[in-house]
C-alpha positions as CSV (number, residue, x, y, z in Angstrom):
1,X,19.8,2.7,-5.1
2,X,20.9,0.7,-8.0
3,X,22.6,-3.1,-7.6
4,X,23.8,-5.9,-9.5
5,X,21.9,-8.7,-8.6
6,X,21.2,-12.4,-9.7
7,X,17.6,-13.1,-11.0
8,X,16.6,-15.2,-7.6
9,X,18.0,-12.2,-5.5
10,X,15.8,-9.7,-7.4
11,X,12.6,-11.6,-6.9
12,X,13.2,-11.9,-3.4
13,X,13.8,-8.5,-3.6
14,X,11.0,-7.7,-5.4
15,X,8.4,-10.0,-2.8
16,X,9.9,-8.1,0.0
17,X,9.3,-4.9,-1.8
18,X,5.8,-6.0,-2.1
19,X,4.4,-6.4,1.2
20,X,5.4,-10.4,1.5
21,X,4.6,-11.5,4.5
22,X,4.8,-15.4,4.0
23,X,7.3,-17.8,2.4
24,X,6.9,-21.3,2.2
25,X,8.7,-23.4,-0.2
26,X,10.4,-26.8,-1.3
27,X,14.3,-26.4,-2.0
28,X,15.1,-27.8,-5.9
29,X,18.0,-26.0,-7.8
30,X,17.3,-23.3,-10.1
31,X,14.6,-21.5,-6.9
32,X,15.9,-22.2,-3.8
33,X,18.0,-19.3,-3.5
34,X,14.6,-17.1,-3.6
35,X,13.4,-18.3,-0.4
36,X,17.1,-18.6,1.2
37,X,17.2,-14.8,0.0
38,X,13.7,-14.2,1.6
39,X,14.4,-15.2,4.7
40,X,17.6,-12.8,5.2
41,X,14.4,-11.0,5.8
42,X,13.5,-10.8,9.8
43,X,10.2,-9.0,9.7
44,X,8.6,-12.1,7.3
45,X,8.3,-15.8,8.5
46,X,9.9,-17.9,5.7
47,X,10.1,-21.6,5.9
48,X,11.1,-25.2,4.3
49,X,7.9,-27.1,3.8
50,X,8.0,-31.1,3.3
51,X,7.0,-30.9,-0.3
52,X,5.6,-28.3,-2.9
53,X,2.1,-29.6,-2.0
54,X,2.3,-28.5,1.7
55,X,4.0,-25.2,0.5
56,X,1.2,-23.7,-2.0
57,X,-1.4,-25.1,0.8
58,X,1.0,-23.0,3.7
59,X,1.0,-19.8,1.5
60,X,-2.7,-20.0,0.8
61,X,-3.5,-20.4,4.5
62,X,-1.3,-17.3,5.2
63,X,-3.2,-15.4,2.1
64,X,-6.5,-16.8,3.4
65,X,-5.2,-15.2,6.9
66,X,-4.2,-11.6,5.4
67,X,-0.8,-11.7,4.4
68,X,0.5,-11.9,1.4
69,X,2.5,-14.8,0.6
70,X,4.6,-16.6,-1.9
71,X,5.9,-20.2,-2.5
72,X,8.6,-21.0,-4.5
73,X,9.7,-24.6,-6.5
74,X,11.2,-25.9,-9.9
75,X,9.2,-27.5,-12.6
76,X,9.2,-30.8,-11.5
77,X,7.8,-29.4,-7.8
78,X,4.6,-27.7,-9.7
79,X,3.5,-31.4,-10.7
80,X,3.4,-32.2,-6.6
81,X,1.9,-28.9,-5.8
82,X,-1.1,-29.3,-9.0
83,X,-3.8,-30.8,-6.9
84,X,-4.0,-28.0,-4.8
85,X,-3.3,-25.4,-7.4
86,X,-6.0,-26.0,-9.6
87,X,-8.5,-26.0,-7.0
88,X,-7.0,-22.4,-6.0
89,X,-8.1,-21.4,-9.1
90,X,-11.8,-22.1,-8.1
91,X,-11.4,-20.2,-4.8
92,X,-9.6,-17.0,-5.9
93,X,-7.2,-15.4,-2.7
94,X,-7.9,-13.3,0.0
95,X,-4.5,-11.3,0.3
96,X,-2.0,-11.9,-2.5
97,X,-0.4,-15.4,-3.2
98,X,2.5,-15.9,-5.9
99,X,3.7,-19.5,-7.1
100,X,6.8,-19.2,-8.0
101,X,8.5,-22.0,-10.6
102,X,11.8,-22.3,-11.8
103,X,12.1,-24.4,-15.3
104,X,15.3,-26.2,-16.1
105,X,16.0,-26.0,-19.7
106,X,19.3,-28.3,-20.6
107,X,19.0,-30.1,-17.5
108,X,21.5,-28.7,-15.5
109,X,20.1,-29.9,-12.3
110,X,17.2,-31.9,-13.2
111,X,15.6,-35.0,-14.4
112,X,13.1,-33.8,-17.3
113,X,12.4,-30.4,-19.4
114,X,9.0,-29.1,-18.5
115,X,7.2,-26.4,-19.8
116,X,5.6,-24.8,-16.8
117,X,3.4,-22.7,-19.1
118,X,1.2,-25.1,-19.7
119,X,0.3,-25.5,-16.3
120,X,-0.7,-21.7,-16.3
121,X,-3.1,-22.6,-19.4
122,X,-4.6,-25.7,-18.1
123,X,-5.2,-24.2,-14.4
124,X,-6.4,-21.0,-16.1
125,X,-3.9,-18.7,-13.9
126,X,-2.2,-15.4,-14.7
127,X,2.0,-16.3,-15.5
128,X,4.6,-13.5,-15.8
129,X,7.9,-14.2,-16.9
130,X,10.7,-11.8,-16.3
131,X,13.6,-11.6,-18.8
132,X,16.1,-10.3,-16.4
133,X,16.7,-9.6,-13.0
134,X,15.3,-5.7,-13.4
135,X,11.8,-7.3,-14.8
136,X,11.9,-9.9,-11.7
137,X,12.2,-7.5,-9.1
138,X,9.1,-5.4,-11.0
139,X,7.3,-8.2,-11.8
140,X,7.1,-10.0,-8.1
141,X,6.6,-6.2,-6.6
142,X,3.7,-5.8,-8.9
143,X,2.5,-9.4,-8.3
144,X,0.6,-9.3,-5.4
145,X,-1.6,-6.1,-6.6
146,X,-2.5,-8.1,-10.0
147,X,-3.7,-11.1,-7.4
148,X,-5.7,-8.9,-5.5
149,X,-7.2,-7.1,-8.3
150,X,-8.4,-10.5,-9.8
151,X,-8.7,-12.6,-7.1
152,X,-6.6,-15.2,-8.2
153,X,-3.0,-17.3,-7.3
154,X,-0.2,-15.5,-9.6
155,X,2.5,-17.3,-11.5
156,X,5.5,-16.2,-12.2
157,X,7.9,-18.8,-14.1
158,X,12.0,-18.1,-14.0
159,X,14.8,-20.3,-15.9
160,X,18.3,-21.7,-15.0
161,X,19.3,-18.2,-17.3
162,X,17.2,-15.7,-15.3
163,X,17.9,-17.2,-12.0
164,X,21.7,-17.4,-12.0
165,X,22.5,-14.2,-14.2
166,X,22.9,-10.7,-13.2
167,X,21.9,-7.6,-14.0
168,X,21.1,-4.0,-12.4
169,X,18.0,-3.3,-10.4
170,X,16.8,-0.6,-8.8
171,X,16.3,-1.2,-5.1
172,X,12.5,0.3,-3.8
173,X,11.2,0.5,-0.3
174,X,9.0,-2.0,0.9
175,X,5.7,-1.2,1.0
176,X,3.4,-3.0,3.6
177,X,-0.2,-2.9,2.9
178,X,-3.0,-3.0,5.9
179,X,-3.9,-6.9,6.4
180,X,-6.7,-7.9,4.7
181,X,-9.5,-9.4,7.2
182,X,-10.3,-13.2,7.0
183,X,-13.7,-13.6,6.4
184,X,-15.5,-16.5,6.9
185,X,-16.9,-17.6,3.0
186,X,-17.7,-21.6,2.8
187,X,-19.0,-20.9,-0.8
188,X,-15.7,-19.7,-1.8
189,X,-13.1,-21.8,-0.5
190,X,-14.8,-24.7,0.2
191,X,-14.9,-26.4,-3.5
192,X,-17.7,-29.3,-2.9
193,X,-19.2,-29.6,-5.9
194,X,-22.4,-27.4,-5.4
195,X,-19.9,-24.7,-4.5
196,X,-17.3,-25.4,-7.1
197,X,-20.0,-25.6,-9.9
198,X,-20.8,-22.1,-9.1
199,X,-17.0,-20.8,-8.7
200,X,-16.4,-22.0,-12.5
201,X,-18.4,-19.2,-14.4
202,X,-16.3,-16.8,-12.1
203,X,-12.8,-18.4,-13.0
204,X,-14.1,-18.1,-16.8
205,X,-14.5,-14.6,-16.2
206,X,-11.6,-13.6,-14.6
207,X,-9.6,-15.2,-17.8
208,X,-11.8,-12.8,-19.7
209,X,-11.2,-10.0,-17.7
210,X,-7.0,-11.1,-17.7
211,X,-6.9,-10.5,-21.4
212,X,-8.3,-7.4,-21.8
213,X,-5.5,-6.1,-19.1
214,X,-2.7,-8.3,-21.2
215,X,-3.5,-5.8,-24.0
216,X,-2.6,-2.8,-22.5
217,X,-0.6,-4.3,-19.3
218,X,2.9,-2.7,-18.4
219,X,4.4,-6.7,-18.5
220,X,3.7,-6.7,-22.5
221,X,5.3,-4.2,-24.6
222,X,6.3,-3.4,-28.8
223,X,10.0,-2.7,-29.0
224,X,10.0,-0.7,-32.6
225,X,13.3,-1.7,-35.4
226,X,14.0,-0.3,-38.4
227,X,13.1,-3.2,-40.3
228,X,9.6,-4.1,-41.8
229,X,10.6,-7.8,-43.4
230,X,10.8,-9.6,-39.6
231,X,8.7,-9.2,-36.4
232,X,9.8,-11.2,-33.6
233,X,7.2,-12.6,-30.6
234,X,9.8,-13.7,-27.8
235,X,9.7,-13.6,-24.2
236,X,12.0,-14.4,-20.8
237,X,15.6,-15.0,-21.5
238,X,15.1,-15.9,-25.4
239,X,14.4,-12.0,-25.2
240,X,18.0,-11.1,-24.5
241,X,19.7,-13.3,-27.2
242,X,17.5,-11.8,-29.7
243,X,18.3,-8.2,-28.5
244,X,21.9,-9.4,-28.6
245,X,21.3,-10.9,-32.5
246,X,19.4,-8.0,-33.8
247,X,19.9,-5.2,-31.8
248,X,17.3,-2.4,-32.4
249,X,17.0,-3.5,-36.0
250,X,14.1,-6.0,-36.1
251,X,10.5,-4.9,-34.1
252,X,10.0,-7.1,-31.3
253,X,6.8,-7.9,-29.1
254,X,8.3,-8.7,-25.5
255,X,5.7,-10.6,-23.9
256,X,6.1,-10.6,-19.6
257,X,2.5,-11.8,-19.2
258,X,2.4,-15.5,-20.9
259,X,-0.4,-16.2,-20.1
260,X,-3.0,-15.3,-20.7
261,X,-2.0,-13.8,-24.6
262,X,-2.9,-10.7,-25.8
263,X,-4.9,-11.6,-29.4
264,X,-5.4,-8.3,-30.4
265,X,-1.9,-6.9,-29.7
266,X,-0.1,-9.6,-31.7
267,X,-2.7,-9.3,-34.4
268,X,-1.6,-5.8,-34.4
269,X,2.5,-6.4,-34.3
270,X,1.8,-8.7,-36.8
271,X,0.1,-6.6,-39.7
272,X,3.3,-4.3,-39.3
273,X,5.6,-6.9,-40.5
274,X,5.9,-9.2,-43.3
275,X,6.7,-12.2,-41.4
276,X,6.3,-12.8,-38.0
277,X,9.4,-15.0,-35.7
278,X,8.4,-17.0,-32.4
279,X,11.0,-17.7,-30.4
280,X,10.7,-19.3,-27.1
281,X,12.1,-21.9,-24.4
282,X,10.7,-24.8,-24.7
283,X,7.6,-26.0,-26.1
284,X,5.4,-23.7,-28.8
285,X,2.8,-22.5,-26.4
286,X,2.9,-18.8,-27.9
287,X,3.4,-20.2,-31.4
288,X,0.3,-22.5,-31.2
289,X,-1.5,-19.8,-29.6
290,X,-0.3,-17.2,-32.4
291,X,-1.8,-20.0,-34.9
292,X,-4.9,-20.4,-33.4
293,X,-5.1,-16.3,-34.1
294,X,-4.7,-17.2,-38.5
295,X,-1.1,-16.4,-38.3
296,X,1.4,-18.6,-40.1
297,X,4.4,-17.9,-38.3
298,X,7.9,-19.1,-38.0
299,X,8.5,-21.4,-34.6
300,X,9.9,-24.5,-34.1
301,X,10.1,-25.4,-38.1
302,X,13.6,-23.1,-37.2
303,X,13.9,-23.9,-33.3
304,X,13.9,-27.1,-31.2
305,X,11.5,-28.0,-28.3
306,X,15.0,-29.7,-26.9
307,X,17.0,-27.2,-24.7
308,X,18.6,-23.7,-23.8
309,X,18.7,-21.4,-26.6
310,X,21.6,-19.2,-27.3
311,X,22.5,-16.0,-29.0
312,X,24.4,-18.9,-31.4
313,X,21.0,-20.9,-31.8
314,X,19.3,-17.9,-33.0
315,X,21.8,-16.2,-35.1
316,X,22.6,-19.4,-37.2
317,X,18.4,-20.2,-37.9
318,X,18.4,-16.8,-39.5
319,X,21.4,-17.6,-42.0
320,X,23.5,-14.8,-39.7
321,X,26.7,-15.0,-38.5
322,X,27.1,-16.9,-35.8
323,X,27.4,-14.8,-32.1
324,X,29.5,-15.6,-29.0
325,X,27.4,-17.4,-26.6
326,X,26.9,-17.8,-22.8
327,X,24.3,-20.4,-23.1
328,X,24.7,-24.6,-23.9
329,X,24.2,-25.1,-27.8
């Protein structure tokens, strides 16, 4: 059955259609309609934790426990939940765990930008972003199965854009996997040093092992355009001004999994195109990752760090008309 749903809806959707079985979460405008969403839910237990600390440590007990769980916070949350975060990526899961984060670009409800890539990068964690409310309710359904295959805590980072806007989904059944057995493992989850120092090489791995799949993974994918002079590297809702800009035109590389990169599948789009476009929300974290690759790309020479795009904003830094626009300039 297809709906029209807001982007918050269709994650909540999306966890439910995954096998959720935990939500914990801290209530800060533009995510806390994904747990109030969630917990329309009888057959899950969904709660308000004191802070986004106690939340991420909730839905790890319950993934520790078997079931699969989620927490959900804006950018400014993910710098109270980081101390246990980062030691979740030493430990790995037992059954899935999702961290959701909203960001806040133009400030709408908030007291700072933040990038919440960069906590993906320094944490060394696996982040999807969706681009609309179809690729939310995929990409938190097929969450839970990409922590499990890697043993690790999933992010998944929304905006103001993605979370209020709507756009058709395509409802799914929910699918509720056997719960996984706790099993008692000091070595893993306990990080004392002696422990942790041997968890390390694993985490190193795993980010090995997460780039080879962000080659070939279903989140990623090369949207062909008649043109050969311009490539464009976009992802989340900066996708769907540039679709609205160029149309089918210019070849784009829509990236869902941000981190970690795919090197060899933007070396690839690349060699097909004369110059090669970066356009993201907010900071250059694709663009300095695209550098570090040899490529001399277009970023934020044409784009600021400072911000919602719009289908305006990207229209006039290519010289093109400008384009009516549903976004703050």
């Amino acid at each position: 059955m297809k709906q029209l749903l807001i982007g918050n809806e269709a994650l909540a959707r999306g966890f439910y259609e995954g096998g959720i079985g935990v939500v914990s979460s801290y209530p800060g405008t533009p995510s806390t309609e994904i747990t109030e969403f969630l917990a329309k839910y009888s057959d899950i237990y969904s709660e308000w934790a004191p802070n986004e600390k106690v939340a991420t440590e909730v839905a790890f007990g319950a993934s520790l426990g078997g079931k699969r769980a989620v927490c959900c916070m804006k950018h400014v949350g993910l710098n109270v939940a980081a101390d246990p975060l980062f030691t979740l990526s030493y430990t790995g899961v037992n059954a899935g765990m999702v961290l959701c984060v909203a960001d806040d670009p133009a400030m709408h409800s908030s007291q700072n930008e933040q990038d919440s890539r960069h906590y993906a990068v320094a944490a060394k964690l696996p982040m999807l972003e969706p681009a609309d409310s179809a690729d939310a309710i995929a990409f938190a359904r097929a969450a839970f199965d990409l922590s499990e295959r890697f043993d690790t805590v999933v992010m998944m980072r929304t905006c103001t854009r993605i979370a209020h806007s709507q756009s058709i989904v395509e409802l799914g059944e929910r699918v509720t996997p056997p719960e996984k057995p706790y099993a008692k493992n000091p070595e893993k989850y306990i990080m004392m040093p002696a422990y942790a120092k041997k968890r390390h090489p694993i985490v190193e791995q795993r980010m090995s092992d997460l780039t080879k799949y962000a080659e070939k993974c279903p989140f990623n994918r090369v949207e062909p355009g008649t043109r050969t002079d311009l490539g464009i590297i976009t992802s989340g809702t900066c996708y769907q001004y540039v679709k609205e800009v160029f149309g089918d035109t210019v070849p784009v590389l829509k990236l869902g999994m941000v981190n970690p990169l795919p090197p060899q599948l933007i070396r690839d789009f690349a060699a097909k195109v004369d110059r090669v476009a970066v356009i993201e929300e907010l900071d250059p974290v694709i663009e300095t990752f695209c550098r570090t690759l040899g490529l001399d790309v277009d970023g934020k020479n044409k784009f600021s760090c400072i911000g919602e795009f719009s289908q305006r904003t990207i229209a006039e830094a290519f010289g093109l008309p400008a384009k009516p626009t549903v976004a703050a300039d």
